[in-house]
C-alpha positions in Angstrom: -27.7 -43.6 43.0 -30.8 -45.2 41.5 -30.5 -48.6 39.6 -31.5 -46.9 36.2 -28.9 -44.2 36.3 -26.6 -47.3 35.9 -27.9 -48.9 33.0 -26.1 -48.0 29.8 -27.2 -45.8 27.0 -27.8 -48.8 24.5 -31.1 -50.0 27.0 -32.4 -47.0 25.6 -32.9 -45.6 22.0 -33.6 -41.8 20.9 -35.9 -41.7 17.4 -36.6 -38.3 16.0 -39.4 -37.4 13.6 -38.2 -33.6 11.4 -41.2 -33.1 8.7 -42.6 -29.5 7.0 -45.2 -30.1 10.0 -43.6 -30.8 13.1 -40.7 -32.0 15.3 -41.0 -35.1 17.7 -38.9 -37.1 19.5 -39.3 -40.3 21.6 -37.2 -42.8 23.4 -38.0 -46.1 23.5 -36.4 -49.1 25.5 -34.8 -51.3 23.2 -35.9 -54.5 24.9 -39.2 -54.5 24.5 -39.4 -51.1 21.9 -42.0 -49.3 25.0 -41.9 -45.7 24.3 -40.5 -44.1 28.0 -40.3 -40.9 27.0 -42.1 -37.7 24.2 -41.9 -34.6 23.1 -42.9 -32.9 20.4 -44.0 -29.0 19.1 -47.2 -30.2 18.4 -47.8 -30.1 22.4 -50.9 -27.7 23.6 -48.0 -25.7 25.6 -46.0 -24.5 22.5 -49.3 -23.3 20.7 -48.8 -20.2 21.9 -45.2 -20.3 22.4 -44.2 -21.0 19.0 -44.6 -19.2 15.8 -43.5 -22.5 13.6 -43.6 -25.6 15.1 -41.3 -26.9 12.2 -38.1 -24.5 12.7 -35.3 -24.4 14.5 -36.5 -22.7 17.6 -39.1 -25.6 17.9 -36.0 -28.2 17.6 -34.5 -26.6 20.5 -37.7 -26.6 22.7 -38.4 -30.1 21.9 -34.9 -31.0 23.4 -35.1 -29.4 26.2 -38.8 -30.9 27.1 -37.1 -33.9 26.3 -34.1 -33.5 28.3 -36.7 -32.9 31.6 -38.5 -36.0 30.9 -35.9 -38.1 30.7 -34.2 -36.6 33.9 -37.9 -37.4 35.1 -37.8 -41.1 34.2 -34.4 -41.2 35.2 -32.3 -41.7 32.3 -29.5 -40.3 32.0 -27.9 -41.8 29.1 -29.6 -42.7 25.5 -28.5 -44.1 22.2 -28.7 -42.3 19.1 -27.9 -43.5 15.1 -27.7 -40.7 12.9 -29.3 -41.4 9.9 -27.1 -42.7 6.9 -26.6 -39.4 4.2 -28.5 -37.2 6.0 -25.8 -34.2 7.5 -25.5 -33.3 11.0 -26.8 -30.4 10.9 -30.1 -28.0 11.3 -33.1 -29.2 13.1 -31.4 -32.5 14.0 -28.3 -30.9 15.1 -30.5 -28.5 17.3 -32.2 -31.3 18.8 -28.9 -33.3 19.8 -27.2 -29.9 20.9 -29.8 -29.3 23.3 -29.7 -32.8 24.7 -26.0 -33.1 25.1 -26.6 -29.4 26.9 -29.1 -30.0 29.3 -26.9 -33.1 30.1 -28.0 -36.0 28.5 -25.1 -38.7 27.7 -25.1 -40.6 24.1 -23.1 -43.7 22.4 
């Protein structure tokens, strides 16, 4: 087992981006606020995957892109803050679903 598969989920920070236009997320070490790993809909490959890059469908492939980079990098584990008064639910909820899914750990 590799050293960073040890390291805790609060060396590493999930930040998500939900507009009319797009859906993005990064993680970015909280030490020095680098940004290890992106995804977003606005990527050349879902041009022609995607109908809307703004729905729910384009939530869920941003997770999983992001789920295989950060099994790339080797994370296995992230920290995420839901945002105060906004619900759980919709395009974040997808988001987090497919993460938690595809395996990824959160505090």
């Amino acid at each position: 087992m590799s050293a960073a598969s040890k390291l805790p989920a609060r060396l590493y920070s999930l930040k998500l981006l939900l507009s009319n236009r797009c859906c993005t997320a990064n993680v970015v070490r909280i030490a020095d606020g680098q940004v290890v790993a992106s995804a977003s809909s606005a990527e050349e490959q879902f041009k022609e995957v995607l109908k809307s890059k703004s729905d729910m469908i384009a939530a869920a492939k941003v997770g999983e892109l992001m789920a295989a980079r950060l099994k790339e990098a080797n994370i296995p584990a992230v920290n995420f803050q839901k945002p105060v008064g906004k619900p759980f639910h919709g395009k974040l909820a997808c988001i987090i679903n497919t993460l938690r899914e595809s395996g990824i750990v959160y505090n």
